[in-house]
C-alpha positions as CSV (number, residue, x, y, z in Angstrom):
1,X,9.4,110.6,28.1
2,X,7.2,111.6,24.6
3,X,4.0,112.6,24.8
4,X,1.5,115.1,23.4
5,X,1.5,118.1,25.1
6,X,-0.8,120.0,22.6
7,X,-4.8,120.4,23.4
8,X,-5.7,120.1,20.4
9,X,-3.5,117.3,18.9
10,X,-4.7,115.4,22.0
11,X,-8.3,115.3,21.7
12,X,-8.2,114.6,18.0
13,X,-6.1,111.8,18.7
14,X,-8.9,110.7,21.5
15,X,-11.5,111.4,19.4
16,X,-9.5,109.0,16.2
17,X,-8.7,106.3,19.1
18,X,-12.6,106.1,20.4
19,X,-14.0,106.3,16.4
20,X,-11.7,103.5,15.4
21,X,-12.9,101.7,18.9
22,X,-16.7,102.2,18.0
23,X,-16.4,101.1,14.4
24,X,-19.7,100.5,12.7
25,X,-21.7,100.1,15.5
26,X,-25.2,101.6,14.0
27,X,-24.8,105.2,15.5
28,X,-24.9,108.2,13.0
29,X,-24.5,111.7,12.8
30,X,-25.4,113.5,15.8
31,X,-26.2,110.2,17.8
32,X,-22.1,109.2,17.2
33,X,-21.5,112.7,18.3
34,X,-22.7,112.6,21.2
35,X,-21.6,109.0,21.9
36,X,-18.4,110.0,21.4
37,X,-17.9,113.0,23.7
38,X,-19.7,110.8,26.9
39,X,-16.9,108.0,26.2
40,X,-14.0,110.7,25.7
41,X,-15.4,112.3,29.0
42,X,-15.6,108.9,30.8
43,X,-12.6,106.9,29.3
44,X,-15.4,103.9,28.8
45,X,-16.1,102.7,25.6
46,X,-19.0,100.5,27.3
47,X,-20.9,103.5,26.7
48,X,-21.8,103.0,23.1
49,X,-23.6,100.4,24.3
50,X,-25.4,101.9,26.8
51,X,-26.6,105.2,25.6
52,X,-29.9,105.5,24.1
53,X,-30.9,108.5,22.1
54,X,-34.2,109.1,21.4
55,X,-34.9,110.1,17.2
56,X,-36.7,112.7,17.4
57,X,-33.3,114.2,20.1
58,X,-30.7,116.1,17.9
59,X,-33.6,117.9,15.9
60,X,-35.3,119.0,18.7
61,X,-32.8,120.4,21.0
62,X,-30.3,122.2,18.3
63,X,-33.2,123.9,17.3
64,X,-34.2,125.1,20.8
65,X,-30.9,125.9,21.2
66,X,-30.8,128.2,18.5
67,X,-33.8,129.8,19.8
68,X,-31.9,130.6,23.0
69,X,-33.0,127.6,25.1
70,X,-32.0,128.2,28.7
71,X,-30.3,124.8,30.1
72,X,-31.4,123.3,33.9
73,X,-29.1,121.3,35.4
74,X,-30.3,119.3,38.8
75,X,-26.3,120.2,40.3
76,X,-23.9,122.4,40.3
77,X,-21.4,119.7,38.8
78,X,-23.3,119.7,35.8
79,X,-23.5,123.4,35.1
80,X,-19.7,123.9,35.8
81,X,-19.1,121.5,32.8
82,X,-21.2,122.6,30.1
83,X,-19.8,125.3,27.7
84,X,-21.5,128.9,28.6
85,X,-19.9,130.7,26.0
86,X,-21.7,128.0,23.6
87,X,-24.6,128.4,25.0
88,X,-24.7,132.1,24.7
89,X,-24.4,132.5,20.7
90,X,-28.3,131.7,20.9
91,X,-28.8,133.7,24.0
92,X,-29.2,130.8,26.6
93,X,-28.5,130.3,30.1
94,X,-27.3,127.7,32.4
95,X,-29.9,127.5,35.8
96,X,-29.6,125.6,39.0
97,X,-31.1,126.0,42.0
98,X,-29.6,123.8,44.0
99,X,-28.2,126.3,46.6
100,X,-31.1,128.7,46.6
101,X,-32.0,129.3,50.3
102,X,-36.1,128.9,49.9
103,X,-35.2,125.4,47.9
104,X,-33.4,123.9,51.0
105,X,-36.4,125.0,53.0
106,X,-38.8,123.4,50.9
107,X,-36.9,120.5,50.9
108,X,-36.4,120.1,55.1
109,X,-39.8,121.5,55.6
110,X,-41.2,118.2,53.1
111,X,-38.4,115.9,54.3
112,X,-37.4,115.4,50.0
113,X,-34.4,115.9,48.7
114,X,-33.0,119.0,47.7
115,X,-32.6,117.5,43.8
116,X,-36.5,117.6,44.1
117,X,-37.4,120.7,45.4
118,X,-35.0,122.4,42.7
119,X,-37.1,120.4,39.8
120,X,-40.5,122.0,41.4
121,X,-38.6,125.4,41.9
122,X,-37.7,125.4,38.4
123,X,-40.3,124.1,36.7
124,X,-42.4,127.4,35.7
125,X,-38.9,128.4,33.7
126,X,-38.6,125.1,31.8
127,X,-40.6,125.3,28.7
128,X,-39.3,125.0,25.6
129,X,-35.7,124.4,27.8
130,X,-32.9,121.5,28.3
131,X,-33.3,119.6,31.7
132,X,-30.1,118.0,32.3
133,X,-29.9,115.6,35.0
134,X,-26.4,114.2,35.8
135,X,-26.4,113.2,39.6
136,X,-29.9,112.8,41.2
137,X,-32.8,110.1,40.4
138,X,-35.2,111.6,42.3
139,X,-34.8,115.1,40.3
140,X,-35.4,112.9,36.9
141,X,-38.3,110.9,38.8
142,X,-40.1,114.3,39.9
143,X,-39.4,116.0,36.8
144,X,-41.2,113.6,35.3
145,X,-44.1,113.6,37.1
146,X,-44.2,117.7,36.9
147,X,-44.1,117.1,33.0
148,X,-46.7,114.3,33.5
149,X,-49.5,117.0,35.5
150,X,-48.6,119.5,32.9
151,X,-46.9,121.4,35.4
152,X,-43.2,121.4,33.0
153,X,-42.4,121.6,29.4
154,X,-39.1,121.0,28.7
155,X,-37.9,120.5,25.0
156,X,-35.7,117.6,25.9
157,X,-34.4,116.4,28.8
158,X,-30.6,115.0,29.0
159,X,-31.1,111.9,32.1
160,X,-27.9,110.2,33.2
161,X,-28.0,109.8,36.6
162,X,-25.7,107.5,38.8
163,X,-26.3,105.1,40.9
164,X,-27.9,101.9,42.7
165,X,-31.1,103.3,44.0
166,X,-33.6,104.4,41.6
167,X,-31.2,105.6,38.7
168,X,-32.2,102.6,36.7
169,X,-35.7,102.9,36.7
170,X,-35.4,106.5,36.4
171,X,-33.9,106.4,33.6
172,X,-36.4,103.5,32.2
173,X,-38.9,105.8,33.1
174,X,-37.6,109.0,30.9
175,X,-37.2,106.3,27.6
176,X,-41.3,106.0,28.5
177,X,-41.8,109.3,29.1
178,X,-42.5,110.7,25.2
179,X,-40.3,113.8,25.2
180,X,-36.9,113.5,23.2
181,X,-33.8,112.4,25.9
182,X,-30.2,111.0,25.8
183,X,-29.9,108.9,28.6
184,X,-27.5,105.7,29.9
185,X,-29.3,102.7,30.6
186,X,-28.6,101.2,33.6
187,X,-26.2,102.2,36.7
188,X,-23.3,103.8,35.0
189,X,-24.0,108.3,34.3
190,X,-23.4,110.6,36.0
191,X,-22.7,114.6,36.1
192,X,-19.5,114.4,33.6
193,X,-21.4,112.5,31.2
194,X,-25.1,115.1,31.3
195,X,-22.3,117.7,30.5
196,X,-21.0,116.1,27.9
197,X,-24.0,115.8,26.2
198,X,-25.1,118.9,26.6
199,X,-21.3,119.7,24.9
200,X,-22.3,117.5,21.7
201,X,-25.5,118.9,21.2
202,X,-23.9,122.8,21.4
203,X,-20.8,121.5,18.8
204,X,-23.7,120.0,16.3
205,X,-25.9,123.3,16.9
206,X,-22.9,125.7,16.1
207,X,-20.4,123.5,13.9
208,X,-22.0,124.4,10.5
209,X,-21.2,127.9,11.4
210,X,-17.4,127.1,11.6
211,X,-17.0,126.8,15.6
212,X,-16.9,123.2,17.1
């Protein structure tokens, strides 16, 4: 049997086979970019549909990046997919406090989830950062109201969470929120996707520089 067995012939051949699939469908730039990394990472070309990117987005968090933005991620899923050794040219950091030991207490001594009491745990160390929220509505619901009391400061958030209770609004609820986002309208996201985004935004914030 033929087939490509070289990693780099194969994702340029993905990446041709999802460009010719999207056509001109209105995205540009660093909106296509990112487009095109959730739908390699998820197989789904529905996603070009689905994903909204705020304008002000690509700007925003390439530049914090450069600045040596830290990232926050609500799960460990997400920060095992993002690319550390990216992230580190500017001097950044991938944080989640998921596991941490007083987190869980918080969150059995309240009766929330864990995904919450990480977002409150986290909060003091999230201006000028990326939230990325890949798996849990309720972090992207109370991150939202932390930012909404002036209690967080991210410089963009990245809100794809999964699922049939709450991700929707959620989600509806970050496009309202003000501060520049990616997200995926709807039920579809998840942790593979947040990390993917994350990806597209480190390849546009490097690539000039000669590494993608």
């Amino acid at each position: 049997m033929l087939y490509l067995n070289n990693p780099r012939a194969i994702e340029a051949r993905s990446r041709a086979i999802i460009a010719a699939r999207l056509g001109d469908c209105g995205l540009r730039g660093g909106e296509r970019e990112i487009v095109i990394r959730m739908v390699h990472a998820t197989g789904d070309p529905e996603y070009a549909r689905l994903v909204v990117v705020h304008p002000r987005l690509v700007e925003t968090a390439t530049a914090a990046l450069r600045r040596g933005a830290d990232v926050i991620t609500d799960v460990e899923m997400v920060r095992q997919g993002i690319s550390s050794r990216k992230l580190a040219r500017g001097g950044g950091r991938i944080i989640c406090a998921i596991r941490d030991r007083k987190v869980a207490e918080v969150a059995a001594e309240r009766g929330i989830t864990k995904a919450m009491a990480a977002m409150e745990y986290l909060a003091p160390r999230m201006t000028g950062a990326i939230v990325t929220i890949g798996n849990a509505p309720t972090a992207l619901f109370r991150l939202l109201e932390l930012m909404a009391a002036g209690h967080a400061a991210p410089a963009a958030v990245i809100g794809t969470p999964v699922g049939f209770v709450g991700a929707a609004e959620a989600k509806e609820a970050l496009e309202r929120s003000g501060v520049p986002f990616v997200t995926v309208r709807g039920t579809r996201g998840g942790s593979t996707v947040a990390a993917a985004a994350v990806n597209a935004l480190l390849h546009l914030t490097w690539a000039e520089e000669g590494e993608g």
